[in-house]
C-alpha positions as CSV (number, residue, x, y, z in Angstrom):
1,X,68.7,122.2,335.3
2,X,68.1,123.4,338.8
3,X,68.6,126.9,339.3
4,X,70.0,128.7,342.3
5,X,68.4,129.2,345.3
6,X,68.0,133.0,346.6
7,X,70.2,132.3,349.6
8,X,72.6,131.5,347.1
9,X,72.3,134.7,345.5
10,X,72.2,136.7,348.5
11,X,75.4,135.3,350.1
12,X,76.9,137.1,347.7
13,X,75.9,140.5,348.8
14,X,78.7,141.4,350.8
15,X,81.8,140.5,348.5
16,X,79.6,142.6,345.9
17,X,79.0,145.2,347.8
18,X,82.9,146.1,348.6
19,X,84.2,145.1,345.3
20,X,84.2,147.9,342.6
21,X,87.3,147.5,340.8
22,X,89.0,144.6,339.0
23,X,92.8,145.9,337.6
24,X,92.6,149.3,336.1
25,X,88.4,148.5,335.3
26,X,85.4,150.3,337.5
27,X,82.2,148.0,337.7
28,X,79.2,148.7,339.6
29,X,76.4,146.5,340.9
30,X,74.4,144.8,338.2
31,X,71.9,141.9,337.7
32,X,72.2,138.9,334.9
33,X,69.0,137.8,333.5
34,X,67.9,136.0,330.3
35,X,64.6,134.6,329.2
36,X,63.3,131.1,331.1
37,X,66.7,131.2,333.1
38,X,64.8,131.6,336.4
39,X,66.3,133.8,339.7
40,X,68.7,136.7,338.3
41,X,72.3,136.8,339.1
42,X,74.1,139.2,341.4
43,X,77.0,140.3,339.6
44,X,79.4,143.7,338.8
45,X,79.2,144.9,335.1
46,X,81.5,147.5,333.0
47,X,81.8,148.8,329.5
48,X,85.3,148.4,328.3
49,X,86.0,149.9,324.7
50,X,88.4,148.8,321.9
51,X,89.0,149.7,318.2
52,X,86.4,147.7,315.8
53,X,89.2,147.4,313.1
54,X,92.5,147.3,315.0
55,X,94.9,147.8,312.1
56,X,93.0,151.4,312.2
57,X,92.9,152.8,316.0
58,X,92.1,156.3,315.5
59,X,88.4,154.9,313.4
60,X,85.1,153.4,314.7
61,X,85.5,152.2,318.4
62,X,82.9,149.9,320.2
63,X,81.9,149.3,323.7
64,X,82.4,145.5,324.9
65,X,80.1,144.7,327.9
66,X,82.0,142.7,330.9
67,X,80.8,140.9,334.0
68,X,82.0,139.4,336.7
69,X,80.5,136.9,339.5
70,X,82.3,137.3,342.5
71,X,84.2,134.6,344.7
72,X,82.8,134.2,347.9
73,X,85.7,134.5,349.8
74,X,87.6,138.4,350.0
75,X,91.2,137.2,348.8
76,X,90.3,134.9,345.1
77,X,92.8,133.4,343.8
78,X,94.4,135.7,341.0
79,X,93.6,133.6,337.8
80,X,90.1,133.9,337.3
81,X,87.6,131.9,335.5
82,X,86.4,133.0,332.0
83,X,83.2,131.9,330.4
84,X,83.4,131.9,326.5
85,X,79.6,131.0,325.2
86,X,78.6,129.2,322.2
87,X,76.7,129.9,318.8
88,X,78.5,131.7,317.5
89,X,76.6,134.2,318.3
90,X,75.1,133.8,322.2
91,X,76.0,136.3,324.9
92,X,78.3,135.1,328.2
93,X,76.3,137.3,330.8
94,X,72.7,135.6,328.8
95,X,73.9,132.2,329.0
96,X,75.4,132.2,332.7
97,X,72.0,132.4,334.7
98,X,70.8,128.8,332.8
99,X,74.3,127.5,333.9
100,X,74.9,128.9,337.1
101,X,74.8,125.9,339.3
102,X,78.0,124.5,337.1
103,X,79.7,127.5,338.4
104,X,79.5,126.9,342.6
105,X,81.9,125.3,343.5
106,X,84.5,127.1,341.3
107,X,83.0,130.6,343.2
108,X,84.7,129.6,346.4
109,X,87.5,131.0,345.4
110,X,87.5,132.7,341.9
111,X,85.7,135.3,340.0
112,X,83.9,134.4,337.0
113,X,84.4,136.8,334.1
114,X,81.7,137.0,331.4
115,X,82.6,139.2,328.2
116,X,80.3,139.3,325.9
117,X,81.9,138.4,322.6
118,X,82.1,141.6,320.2
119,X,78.5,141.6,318.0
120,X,76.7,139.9,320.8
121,X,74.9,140.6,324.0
122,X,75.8,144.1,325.0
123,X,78.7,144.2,323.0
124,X,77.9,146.1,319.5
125,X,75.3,143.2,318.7
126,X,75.0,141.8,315.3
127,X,71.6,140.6,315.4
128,X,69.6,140.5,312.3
129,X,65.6,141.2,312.0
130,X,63.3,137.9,312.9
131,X,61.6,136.9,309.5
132,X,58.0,136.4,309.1
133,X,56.6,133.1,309.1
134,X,55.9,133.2,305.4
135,X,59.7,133.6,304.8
136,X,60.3,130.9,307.9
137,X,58.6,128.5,305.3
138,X,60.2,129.7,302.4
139,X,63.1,127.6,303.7
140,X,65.1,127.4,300.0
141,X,68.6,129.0,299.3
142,X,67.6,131.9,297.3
143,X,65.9,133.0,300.7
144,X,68.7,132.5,302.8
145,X,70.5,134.7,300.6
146,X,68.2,137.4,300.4
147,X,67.6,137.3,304.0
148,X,71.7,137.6,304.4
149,X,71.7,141.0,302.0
150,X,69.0,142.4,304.2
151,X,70.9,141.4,307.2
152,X,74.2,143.4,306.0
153,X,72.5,146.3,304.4
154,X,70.8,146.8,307.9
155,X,74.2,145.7,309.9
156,X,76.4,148.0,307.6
157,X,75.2,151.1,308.6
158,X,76.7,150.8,311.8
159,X,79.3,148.0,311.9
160,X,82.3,146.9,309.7
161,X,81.3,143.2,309.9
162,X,84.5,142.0,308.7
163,X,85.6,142.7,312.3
164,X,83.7,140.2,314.4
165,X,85.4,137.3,314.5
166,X,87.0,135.0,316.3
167,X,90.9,136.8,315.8
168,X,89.2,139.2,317.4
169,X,87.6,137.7,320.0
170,X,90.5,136.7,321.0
171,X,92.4,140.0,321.2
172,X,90.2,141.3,322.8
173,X,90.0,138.8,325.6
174,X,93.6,139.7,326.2
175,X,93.0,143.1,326.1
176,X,90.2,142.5,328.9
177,X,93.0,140.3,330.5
178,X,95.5,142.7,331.1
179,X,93.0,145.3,332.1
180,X,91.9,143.3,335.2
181,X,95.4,142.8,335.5
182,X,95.4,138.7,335.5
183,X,98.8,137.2,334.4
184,X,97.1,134.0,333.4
185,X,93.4,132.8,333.0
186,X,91.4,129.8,333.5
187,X,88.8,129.5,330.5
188,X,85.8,127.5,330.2
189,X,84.1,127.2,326.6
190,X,80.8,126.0,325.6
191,X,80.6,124.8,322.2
192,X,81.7,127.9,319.7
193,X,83.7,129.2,322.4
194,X,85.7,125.7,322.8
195,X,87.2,127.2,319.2
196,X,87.6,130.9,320.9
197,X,89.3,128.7,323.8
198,X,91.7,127.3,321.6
199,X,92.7,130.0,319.5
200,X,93.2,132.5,322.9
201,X,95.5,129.3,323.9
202,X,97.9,129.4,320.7
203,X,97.8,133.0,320.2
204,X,98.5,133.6,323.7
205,X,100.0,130.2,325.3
206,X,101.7,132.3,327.9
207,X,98.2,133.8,329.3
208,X,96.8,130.3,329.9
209,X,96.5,128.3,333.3
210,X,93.7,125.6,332.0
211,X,91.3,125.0,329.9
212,X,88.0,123.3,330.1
213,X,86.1,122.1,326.6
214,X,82.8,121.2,326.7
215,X,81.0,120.1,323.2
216,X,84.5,120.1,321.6
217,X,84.7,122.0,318.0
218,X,88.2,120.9,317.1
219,X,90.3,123.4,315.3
220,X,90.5,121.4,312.1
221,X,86.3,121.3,311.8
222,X,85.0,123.0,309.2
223,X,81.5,124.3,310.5
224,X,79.0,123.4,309.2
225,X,80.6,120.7,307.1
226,X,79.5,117.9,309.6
227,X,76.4,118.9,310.7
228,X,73.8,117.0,309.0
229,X,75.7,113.7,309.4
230,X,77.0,113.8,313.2
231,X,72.5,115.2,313.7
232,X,71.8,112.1,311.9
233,X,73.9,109.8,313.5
234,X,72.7,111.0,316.8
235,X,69.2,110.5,315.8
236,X,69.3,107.5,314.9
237,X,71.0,106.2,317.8
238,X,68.2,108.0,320.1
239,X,65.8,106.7,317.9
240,X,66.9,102.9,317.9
241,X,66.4,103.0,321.7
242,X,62.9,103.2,320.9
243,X,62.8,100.3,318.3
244,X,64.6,98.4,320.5
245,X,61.8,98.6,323.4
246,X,58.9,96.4,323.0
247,X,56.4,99.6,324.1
248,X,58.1,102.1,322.3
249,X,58.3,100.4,318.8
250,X,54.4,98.6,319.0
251,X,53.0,102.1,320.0
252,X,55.1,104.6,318.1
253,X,56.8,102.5,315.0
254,X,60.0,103.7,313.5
255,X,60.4,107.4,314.4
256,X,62.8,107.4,311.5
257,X,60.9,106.0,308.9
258,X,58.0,108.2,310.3
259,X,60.5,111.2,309.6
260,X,61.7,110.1,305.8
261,X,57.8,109.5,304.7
262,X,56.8,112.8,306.7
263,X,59.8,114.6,305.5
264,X,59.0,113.7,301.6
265,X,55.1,114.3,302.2
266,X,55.6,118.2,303.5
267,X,58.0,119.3,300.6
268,X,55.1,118.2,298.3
269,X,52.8,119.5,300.2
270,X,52.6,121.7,303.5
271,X,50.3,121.4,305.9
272,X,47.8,124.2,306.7
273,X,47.7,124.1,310.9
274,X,44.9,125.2,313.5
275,X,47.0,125.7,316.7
276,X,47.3,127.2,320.2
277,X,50.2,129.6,320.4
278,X,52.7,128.3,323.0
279,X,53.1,131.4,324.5
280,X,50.0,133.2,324.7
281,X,47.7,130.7,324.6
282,X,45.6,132.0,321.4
283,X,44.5,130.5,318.0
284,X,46.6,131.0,315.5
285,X,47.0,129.5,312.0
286,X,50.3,128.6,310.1
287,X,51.8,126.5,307.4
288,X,53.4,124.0,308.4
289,X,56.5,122.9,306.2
290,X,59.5,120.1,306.0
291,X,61.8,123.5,307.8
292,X,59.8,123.1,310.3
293,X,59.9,119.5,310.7
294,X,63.9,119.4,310.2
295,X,64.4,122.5,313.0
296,X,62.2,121.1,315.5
297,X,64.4,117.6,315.3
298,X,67.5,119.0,315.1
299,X,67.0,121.3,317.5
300,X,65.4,119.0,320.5
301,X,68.6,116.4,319.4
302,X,70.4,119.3,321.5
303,X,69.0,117.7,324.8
304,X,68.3,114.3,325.0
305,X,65.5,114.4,327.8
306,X,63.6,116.5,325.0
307,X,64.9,114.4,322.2
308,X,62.8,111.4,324.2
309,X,59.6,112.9,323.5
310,X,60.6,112.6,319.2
311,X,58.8,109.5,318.4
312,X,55.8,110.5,320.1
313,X,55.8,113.9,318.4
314,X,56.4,112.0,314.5
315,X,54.1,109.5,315.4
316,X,51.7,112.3,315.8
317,X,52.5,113.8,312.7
318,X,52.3,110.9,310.7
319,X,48.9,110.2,311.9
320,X,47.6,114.0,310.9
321,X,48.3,116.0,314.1
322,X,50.3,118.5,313.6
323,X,49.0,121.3,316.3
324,X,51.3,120.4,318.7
325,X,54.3,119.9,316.7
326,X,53.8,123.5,314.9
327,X,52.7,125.2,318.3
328,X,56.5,124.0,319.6
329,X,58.1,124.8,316.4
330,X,57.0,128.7,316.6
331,X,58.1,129.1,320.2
332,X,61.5,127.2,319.0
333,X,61.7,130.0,316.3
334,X,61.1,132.7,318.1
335,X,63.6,131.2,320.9
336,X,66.2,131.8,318.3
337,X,66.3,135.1,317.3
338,X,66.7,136.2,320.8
339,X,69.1,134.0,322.1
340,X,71.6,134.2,318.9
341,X,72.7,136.8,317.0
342,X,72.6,135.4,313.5
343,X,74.6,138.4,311.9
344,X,78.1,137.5,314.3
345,X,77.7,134.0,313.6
346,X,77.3,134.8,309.4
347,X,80.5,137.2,310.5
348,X,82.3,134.0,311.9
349,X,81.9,131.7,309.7
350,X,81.8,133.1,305.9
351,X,85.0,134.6,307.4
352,X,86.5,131.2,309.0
353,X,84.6,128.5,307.6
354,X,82.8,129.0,304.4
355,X,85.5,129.0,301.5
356,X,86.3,125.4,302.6
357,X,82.8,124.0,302.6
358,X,81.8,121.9,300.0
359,X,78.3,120.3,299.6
360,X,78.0,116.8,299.5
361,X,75.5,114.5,297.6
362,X,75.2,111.8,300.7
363,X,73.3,114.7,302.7
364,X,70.6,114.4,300.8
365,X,67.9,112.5,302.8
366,X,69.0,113.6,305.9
367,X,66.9,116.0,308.5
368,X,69.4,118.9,307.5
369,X,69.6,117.6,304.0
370,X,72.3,118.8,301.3
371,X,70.6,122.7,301.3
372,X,72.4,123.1,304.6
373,X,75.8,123.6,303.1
374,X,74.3,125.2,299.8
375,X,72.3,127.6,302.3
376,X,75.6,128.8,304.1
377,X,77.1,129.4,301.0
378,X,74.8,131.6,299.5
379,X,74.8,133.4,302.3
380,X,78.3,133.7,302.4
381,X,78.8,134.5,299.0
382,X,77.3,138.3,299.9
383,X,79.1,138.5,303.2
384,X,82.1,140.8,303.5
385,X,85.3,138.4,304.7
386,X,87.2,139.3,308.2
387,X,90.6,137.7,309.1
388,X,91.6,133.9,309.5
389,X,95.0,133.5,310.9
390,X,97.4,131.5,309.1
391,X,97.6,128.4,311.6
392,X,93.6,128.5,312.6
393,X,93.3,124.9,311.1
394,X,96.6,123.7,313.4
395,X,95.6,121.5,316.5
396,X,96.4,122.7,319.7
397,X,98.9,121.0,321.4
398,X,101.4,121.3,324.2
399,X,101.7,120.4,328.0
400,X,98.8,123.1,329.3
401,X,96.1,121.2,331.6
402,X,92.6,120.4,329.2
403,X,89.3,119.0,330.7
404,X,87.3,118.0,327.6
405,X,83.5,117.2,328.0
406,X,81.5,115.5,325.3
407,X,77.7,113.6,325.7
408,X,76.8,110.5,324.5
409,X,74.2,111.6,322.1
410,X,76.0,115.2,321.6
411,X,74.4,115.5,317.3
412,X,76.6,118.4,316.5
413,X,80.1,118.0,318.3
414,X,79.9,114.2,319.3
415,X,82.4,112.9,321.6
416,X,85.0,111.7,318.9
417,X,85.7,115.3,318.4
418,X,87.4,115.3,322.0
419,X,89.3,112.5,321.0
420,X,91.0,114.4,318.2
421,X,91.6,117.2,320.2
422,X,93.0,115.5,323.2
423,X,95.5,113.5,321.4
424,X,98.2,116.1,320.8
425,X,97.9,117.2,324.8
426,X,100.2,115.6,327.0
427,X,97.9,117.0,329.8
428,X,94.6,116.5,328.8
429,X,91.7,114.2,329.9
430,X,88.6,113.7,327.9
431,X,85.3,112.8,329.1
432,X,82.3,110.9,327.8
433,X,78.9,111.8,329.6
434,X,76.9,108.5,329.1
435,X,72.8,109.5,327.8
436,X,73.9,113.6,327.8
437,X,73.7,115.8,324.9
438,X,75.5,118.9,324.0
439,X,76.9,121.5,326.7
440,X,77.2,118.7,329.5
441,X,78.5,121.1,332.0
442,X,76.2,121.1,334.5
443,X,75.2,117.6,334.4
444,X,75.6,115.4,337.1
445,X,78.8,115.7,339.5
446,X,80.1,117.6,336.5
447,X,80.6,120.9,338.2
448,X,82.5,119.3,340.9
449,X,84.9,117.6,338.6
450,X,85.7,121.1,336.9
451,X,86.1,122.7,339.7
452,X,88.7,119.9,341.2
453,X,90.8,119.8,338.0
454,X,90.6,123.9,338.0
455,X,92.6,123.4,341.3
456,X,94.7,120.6,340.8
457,X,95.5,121.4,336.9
458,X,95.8,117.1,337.5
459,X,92.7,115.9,335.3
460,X,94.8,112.4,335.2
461,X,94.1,112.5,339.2
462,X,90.7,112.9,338.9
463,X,88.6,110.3,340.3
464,X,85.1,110.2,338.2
465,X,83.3,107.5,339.1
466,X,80.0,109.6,340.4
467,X,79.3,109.8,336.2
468,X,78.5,106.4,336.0
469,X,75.2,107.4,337.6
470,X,74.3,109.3,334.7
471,X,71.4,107.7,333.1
472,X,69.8,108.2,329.7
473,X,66.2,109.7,329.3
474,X,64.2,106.6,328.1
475,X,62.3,107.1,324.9
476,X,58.7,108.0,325.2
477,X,56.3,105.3,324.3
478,X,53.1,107.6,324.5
479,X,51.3,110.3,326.2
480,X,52.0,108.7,330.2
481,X,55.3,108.7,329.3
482,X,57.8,106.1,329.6
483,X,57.7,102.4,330.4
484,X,58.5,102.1,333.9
């Protein structure tokens, strides 16, 4: 994705400069940055602090960070924009800078708000240590377990964890709502916060002007449940474009059967790997095991322009090179613990999710295979349990305007996910980006389209006939590249 030019940032000097206070809140001048996101943002920050447990006022409090993006022009309209970032466990003000060119057109005339969900970003972060590449490999569900009692003992100390989830998210976007003094929102969620999204909307239908879903996670999912089917199914669609091009399949074979025989192959035996660290550049030695192999698949699925590059990187493997693939799957590990803190998202879902999991047989064989669920389980079996409202698993419904995004080759919340969810609206509107993968928000005329329906609340009205120039990344068929 493109990133903003300075002139971009710098037009937005003088609305900054002038504008301190948002409703009762005092913000000063701040910058948004996050690792590989390019040009910081301009932007007013402020600490704004609530109860942890608010069925007990007078205990722990914590501080929530909140940010705002100015409007470029000096009267916005007074329902601003928020942003409500995925995982769960990824911070709004870390996730804007990659997306800020989504955002542009809806900065003409409204602030974007970025509240960093409670035990993430600067908001009483739940993160848990990074583990050691010996315990990376050690991939089984005993390990995921222990790693979770470390995680707590660590996270206890400071933090009632049963308090981080999405119940109170959402009270405490309302809280942050009233404080900037906005009678009703427009909110914009990525993923995760597509749930948060939906839950503000039926606790709070009142507060709501529109929303905009993109990589649906309809209220009935159970998370986790779906995941190593909806990555396979994705996979092998991406992967039959390759069987189905002359180059691709005579140079590279069948990515997928490269994968099964690779896959059976590493949890006999790992392979013991002479690589170039992707960062610094130096020699390093690893193990590398069938975790890595599943993580580096499932998560280069997320993007399909990456995802392209897969049956070059198995056919590699399957041949005996494996530098490569283990130099990317350290800098995707390491990715990870920064971006995503791991002890909110074991808060959310052993609290909203995990009782209703249940492992099933016809996982096995798959990237994620059946240890997925198991994994979460175990995990969740030593996590304390927060709240889950009574009507969490009720679809949303109702006359409110929805904009609902989903890609093509999307292998966690595929497009038939926005189909569910759209059904009950009578004012929603769901679209398919064709060749996209998951968080489609900034691709293509995209950003236009949410802007216009932010404006109209009309998504039936709106004409969307620049996506059919949307294209899918053709597979690689070897080190050049594609066929041209």
């Amino acid at each position: 994705m493109n990133r903003p030019l300075w002139a971009c940032v710098l037009c937005l000097a003088s609305p900054l400069a002038s504008a301190s206070m948002l409703g009762n809140l005092s913000f000063s001048p701040c910058t948004l940055t996050s690792p590989g996101a390019g040009v910081p943002i301009a932007a007013h920050c402020a600490q704004f602090e609530v109860p942890e447990d608010r069925a007990a006022p007078d205990g722990r409090r914590i501080s929530l960070s909140l940010a705002y993006v100015s409007a470029a022009t000096a009267e916005p309209e007074p329902d601003p924009v928020f942003f409500l970032a995925g995982g769960p466990g990824q911070s709004a003000q870390e996730s804007y800078p990659a997306l800020a060119d989504a955002f542009s057109d809806l900065l003409k005339r409204r602030h974007i708000l970025l509240l960093d969900q409670r035990g993430t970003g600067g908001s009483h972060r739940l993160g848990c240590a990074q583990e050691e590449e010996g315990d990376v490999a050690d991939a089984s569900i005993e390990r995921a377990a222990e790693a979770a009692r470390a995680c707590l003992a660590t996270l206890s100390e400071t933090a009632d964890v049963r308090h981080y989830t999405t119940a109170d998210a959402v009270d405490d976007l309302d809280a942050v709502r009233e404080a900037i003094g906005a009678t009703r929102i427009n909110l914009i969620g990525v993923s995760y916060g597509t749930r948060v999204a939906q839950q503000y909307l039926k606790a709070r239908p009142e507060a709501v002007r529109s929303l905009v879903l993109d990589g649906v996670v309809p209220d009935t999912l159970v998370l986790g449940q779906m995941h190593a089917r909806n990555l396979e199914d994705a996979l092998e669609r991406q992967f039959a474009r390759c069987t189905g091009l002359p180059a691709c399949r005579d140079g590279l074979e069948d990515p997928m059967a490269h994968f099964h025989s690779l896959d059976a192959e590493l949890r006999r035996q790992p392979r013991a790997v002479h690589y170039r660290d992707a960062t610094t550049g130096a020699p390093a030695e690893a193990v590398f095991t069938h975790a890595h192999l599943s993580g580096l698949l499932r998560m280069y699925a997320y993007q399909p322009a990456i995802a392209a590059t897969l049956p070059l990187l198995l056919s590699d493997l399957a041949q005996g090179q494996s530098d490569a693939a283990m130099a990317q799957a350290q800098m995707l590990l390491s990715g990870m613990d920064q971006s995503m803190a791991q002890g909110m998202g074991l808060a959310v879902m052993c609290s909203e999710d995990a009782d209703e999991l249940v492992p099933d047989p016809a996982d096995a064989g798959t990237v994620l295979g059946a240890e997925f669920v198991q994994a979460i389980k175990a995990q969740c079996a030593v996590w304390p349990r927060g709240r889950r409202p009574a009507d969490f698993r009720e679809p949303i419904a109702g006359d409110t305007p929805v904009l609902l995004l989903s890609g093509e080759f999307d292998p966690v919340t595929p497009p038939r996910y926005g189909e569910e969810v759209a059904e009950k609206l009578r004012r929603a509107r769901h679209l398919v980006l064709r060749g996209q993968g998951h968080n489609v928000l900034g691709a293509g005329c995209a950003p236009k389209l949410v802007a216009r329906f932010i404006e109209s609340l009309d998504p039936a009205a709106l004409d969307v006939d620049c996506l059919d120039r949307l294209r899918a990344t053709p597979p690689f068929s070897g080190r050049y590249g594609w066929e041209p």
